[in-house]
LUMMARBA-893574 format. One line per 3 residues: number of its first residue (from 1); their letters; for each residue x negated, y, z of N, C-alpha, C. Coordinates in steps of 0.001 Angstrom, whole numbers, plus 524288, in hexadecimal, padded with zeros to 5 digits. Each point is the difference from the previous one (the first is absolute). Example, Ala and Ser with C-alpha at 12.3 -4.5 7.8 and 13.67 -1.06 7.14 Angstrom:
<pts>
1) AS) 7CC7A,7E9C6,81E78,8037A,804A6,80000,7FC7C,804B0,80000 ~ 8015E,8041A,7FD30,7FCCC,804A6,8003C,80302,80442,802DA $
</pts>
This chain:
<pts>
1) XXX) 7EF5F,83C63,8250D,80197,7FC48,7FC16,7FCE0,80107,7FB08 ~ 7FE40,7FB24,7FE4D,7FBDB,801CD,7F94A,8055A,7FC20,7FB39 ~ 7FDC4,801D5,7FC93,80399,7FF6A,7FCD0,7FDFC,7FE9A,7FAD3 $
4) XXX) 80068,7FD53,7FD01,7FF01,8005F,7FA16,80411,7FC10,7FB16 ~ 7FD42,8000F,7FB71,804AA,7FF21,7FD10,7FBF0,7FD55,7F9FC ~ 80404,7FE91,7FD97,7FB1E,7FB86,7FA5F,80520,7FDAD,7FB9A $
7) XXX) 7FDF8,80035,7FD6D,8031E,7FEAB,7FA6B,80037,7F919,7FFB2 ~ 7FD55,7FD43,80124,80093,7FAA8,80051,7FDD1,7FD43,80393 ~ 802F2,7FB51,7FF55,7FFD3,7FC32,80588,80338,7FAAF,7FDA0 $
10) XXX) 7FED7,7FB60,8046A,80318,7F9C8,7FEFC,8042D,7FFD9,805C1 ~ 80395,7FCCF,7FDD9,80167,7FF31,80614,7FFBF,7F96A,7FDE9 ~ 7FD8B,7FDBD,804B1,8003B,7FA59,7FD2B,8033C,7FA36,804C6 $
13) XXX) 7FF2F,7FDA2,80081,80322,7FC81,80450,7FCFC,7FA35,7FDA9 ~ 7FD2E,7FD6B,80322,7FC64,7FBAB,800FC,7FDAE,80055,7FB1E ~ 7FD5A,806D3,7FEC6,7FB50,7FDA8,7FC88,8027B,801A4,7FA1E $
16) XXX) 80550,7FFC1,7FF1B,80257,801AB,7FBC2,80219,80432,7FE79 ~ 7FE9D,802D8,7FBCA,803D3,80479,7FEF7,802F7,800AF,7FDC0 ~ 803D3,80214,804A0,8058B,80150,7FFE3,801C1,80639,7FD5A $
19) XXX) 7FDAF,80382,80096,8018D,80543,7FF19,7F970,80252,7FDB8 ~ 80106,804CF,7FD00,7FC7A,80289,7FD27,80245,8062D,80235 ~ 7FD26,8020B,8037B,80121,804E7,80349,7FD89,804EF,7FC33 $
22) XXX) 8047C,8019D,7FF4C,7FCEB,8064A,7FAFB,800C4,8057A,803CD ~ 7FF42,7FFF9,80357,8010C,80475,80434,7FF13,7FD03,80591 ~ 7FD51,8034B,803D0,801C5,7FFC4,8045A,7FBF1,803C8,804B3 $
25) XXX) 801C3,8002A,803CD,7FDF2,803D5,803F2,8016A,7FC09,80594 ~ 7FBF2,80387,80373,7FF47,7FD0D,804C2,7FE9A,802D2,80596 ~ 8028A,7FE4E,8036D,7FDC7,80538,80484,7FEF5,7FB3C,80448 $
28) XXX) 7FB72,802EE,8005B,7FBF8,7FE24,805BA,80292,8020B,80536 ~ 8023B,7FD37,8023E,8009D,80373,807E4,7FBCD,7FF56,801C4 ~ 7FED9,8024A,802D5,7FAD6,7FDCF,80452,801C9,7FEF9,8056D $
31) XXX) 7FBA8,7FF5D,8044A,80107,7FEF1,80363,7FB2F,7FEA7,80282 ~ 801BA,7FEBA,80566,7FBA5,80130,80378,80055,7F953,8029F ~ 7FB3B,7FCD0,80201,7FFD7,7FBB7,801B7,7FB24,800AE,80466 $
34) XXX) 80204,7FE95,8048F,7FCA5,7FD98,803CC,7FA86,7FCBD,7FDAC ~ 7FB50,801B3,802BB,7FCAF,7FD8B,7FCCF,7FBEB,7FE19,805D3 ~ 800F3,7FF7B,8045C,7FE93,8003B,8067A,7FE62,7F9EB,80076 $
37) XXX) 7FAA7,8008C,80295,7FE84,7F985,80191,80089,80106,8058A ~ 7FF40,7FA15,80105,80208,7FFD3,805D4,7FB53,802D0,804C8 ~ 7FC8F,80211,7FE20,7FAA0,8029F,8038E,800C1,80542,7FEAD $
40) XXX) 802E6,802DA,7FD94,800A3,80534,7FE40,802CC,802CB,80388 ~ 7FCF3,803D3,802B7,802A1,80482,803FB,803EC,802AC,7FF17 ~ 7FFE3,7FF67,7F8F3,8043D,80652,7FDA9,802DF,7FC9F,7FC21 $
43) XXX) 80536,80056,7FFC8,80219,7FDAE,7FA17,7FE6F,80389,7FBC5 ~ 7FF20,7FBF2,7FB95,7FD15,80211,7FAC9,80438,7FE56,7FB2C ~ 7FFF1,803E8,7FC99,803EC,7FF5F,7FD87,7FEBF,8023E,7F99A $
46) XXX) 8018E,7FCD8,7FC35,7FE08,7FF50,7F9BD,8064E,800F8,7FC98 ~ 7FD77,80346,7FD12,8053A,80215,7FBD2,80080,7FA52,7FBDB ~ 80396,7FF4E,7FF42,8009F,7FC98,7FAE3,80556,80134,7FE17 $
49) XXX) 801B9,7FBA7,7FBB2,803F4,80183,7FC86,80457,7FC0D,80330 ~ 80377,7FFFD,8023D,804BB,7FFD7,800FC,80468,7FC66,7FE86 ~ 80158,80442,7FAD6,802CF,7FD09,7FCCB,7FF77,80311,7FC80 $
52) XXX) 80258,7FB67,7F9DF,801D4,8037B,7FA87,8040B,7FF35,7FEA9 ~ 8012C,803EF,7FBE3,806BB,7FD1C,7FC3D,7FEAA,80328,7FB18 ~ 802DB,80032,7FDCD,800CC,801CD,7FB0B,80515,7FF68,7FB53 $
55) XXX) 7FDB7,801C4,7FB8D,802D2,7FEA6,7FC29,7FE60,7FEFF,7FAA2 ~ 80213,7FBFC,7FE66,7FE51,7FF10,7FA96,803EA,7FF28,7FA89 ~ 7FEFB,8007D,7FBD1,80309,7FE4E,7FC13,7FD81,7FBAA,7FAD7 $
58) XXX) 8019B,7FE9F,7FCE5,7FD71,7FCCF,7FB28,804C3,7FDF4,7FE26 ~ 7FCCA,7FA78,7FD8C,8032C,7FCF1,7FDF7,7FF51,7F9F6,80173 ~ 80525,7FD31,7FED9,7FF63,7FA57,8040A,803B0,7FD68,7FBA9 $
61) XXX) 7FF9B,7FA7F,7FFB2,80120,7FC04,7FDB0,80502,7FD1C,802FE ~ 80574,8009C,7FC7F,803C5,7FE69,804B0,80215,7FB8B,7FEE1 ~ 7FD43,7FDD2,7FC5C,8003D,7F9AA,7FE18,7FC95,7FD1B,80257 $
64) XXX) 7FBE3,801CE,80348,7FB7F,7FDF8,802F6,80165,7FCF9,80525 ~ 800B4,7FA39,7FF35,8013F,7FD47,803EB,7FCB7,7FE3B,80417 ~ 7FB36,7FFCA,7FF88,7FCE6,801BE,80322,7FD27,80500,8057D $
67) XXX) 80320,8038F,7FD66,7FEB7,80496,80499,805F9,801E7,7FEED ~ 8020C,8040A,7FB82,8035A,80301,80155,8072C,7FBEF,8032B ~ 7FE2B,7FCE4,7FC34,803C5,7FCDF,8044D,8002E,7FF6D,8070F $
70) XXX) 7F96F,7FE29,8020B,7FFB7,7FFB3,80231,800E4,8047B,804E2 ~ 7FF8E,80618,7FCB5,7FF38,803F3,8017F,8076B,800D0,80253 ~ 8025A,7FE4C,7FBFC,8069F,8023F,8000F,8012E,7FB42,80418 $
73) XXX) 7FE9A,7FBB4,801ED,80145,7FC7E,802C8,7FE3C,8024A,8061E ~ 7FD15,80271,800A3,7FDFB,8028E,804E0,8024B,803F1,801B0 ~ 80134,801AA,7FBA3,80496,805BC,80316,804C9,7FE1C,7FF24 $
76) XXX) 803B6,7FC3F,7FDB4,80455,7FF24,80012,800A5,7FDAF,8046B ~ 7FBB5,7FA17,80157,80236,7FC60,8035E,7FCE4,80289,805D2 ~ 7FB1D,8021F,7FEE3,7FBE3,801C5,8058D,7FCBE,7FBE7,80016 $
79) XXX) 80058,7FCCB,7FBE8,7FAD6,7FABD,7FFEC,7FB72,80354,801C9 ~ 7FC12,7FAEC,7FF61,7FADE,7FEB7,800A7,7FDA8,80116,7FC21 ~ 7FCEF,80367,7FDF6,7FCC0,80029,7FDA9,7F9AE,801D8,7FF2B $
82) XXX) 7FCC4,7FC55,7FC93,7FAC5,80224,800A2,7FD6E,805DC,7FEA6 ~ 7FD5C,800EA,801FB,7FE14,804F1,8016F,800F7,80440,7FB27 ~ 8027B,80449,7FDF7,80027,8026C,7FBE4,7FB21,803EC,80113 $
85) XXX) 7FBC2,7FF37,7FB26,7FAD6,80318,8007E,80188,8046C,7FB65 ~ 7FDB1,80416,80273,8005B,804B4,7FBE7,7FBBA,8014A,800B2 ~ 7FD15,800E5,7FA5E,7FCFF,8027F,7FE28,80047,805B4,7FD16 $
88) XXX) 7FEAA,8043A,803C9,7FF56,804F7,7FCB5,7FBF2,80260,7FE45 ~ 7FE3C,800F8,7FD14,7FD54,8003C,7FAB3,7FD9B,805F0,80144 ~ 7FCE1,8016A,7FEF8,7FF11,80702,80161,7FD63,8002D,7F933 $
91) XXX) 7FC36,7FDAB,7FFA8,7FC13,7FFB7,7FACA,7FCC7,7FA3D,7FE5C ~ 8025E,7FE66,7FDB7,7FE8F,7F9DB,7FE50,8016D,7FE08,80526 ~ 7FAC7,7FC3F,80348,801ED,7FD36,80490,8005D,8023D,8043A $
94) XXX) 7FE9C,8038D,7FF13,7FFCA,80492,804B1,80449,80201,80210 ~ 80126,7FE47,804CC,80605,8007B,80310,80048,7FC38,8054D ~ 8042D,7FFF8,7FF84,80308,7FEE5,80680,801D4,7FAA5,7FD53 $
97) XXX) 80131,7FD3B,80548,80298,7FACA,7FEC9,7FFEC,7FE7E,80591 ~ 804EF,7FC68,7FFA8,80175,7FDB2,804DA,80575,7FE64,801DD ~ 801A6,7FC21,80234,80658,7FD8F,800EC,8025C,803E6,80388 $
100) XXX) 806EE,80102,7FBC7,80388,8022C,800BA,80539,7FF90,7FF5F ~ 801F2,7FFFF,802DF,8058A,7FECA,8010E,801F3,8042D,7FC14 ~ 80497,7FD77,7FACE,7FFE9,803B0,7FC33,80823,80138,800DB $
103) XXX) 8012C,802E1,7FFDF,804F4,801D6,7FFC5,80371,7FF68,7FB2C ~ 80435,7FE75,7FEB6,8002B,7FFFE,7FC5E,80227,804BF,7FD4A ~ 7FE2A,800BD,7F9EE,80096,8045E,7FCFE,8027E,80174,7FD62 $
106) XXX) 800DE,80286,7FCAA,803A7,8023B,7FC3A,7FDAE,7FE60,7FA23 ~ 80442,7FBB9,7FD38,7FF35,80021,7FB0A,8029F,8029C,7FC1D ~ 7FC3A,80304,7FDD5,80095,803EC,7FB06,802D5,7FE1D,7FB9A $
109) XXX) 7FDA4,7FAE5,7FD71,8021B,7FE18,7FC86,801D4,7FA31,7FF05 ~ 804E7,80004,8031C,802AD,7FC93,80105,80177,7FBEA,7FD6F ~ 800C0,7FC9D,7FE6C,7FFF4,7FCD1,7FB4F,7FE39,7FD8B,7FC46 $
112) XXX) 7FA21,801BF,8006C,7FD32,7FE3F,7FE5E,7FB98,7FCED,801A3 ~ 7FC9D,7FB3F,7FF17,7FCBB,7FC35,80089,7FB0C,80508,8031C ~ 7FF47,80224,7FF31,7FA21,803F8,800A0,80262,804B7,80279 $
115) XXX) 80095,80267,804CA,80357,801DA,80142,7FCB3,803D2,80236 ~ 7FFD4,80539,800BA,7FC46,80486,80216,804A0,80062,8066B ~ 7FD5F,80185,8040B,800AD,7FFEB,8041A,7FD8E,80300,803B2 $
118) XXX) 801DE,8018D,80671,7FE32,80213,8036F,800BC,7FEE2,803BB ~ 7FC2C,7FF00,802F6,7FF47,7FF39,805FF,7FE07,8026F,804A6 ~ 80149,7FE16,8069A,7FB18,803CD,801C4,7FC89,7FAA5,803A4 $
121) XXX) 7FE7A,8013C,80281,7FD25,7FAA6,803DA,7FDA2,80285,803C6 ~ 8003C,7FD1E,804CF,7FBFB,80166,803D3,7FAB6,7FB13,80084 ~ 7FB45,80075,80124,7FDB9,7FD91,8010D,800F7,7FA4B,80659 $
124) XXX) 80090,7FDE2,7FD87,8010F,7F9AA,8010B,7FA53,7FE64,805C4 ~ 7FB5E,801EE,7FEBC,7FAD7,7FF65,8032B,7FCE3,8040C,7FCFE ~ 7FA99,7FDCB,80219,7FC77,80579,7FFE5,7FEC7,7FFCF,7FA53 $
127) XXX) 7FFAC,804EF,7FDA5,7FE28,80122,7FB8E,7FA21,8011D,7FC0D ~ 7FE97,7FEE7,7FD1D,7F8D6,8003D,7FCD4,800A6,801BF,7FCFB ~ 7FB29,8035C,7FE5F,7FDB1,8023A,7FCAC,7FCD2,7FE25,7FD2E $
130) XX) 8002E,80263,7FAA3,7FBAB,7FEE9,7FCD5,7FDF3,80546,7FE30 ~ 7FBA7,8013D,802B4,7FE99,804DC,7FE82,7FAE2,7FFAE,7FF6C $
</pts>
């Protein structure tokens, strides 16, 4: 398992941002995939990444009818919703990004319009780099 971790990141939903991520970390599984054509004597076989999950924290907009609504409508009712992209940040653009099914989190400061928060997520499909 590889692992790493970054001070900022977006989580956004069709393109918009929803959350401003001030923490988060991430672990790579790996795994092994069949990689065999149909003329091959021996099965052949290629390491790749598996799956991820993680965890993140920031801050999110809970007057935002556009995403965070949309976000509390998906875990209350189990709707439909478009793809939640997270972007993690290592050094400027330099990071991970990719759709994740986000859990919902713990808000810190309750009551208020701008609300600091925590989550964790697993990766949704395959994940990219910007390195």
């Amino acid at each position: 398992m590889a692992q790493d971790q970054g001070w900022t990141g977006l989580v956004t939903i069709d393109g918009d941002t929803i959350a401003e991520i001030t923490s988060w970390d991430i672990q790579f599984d790996g795994g092994e995939v069949v990689n065999t054509v149909f003329s091959d004597d021996f099965v052949q076989r290629t390491y790749t990444i598996a799956d991820s999950s993680g965890n993140f924290a920031g801050f999110g907009d809970q007057t935002d009818a556009t995403g965070q609504e949309l976000l509390i409508a998906m875990f209350v009712d189990g709707g439909t919703l478009a793809p939640v992209w997270l972007y993690l940040y290592i050094s400027g653009a330099v990071g991970y990004y990719g759709t994740a099914l986000v859990s919902p989190g713990k808000n810190v400061q309750a009551g208020q319009a701008i609300q600091r928060f925590s989550s964790s997520f697993r990766q949704a499909a395959k994940w990219y780099k910007n390195f």
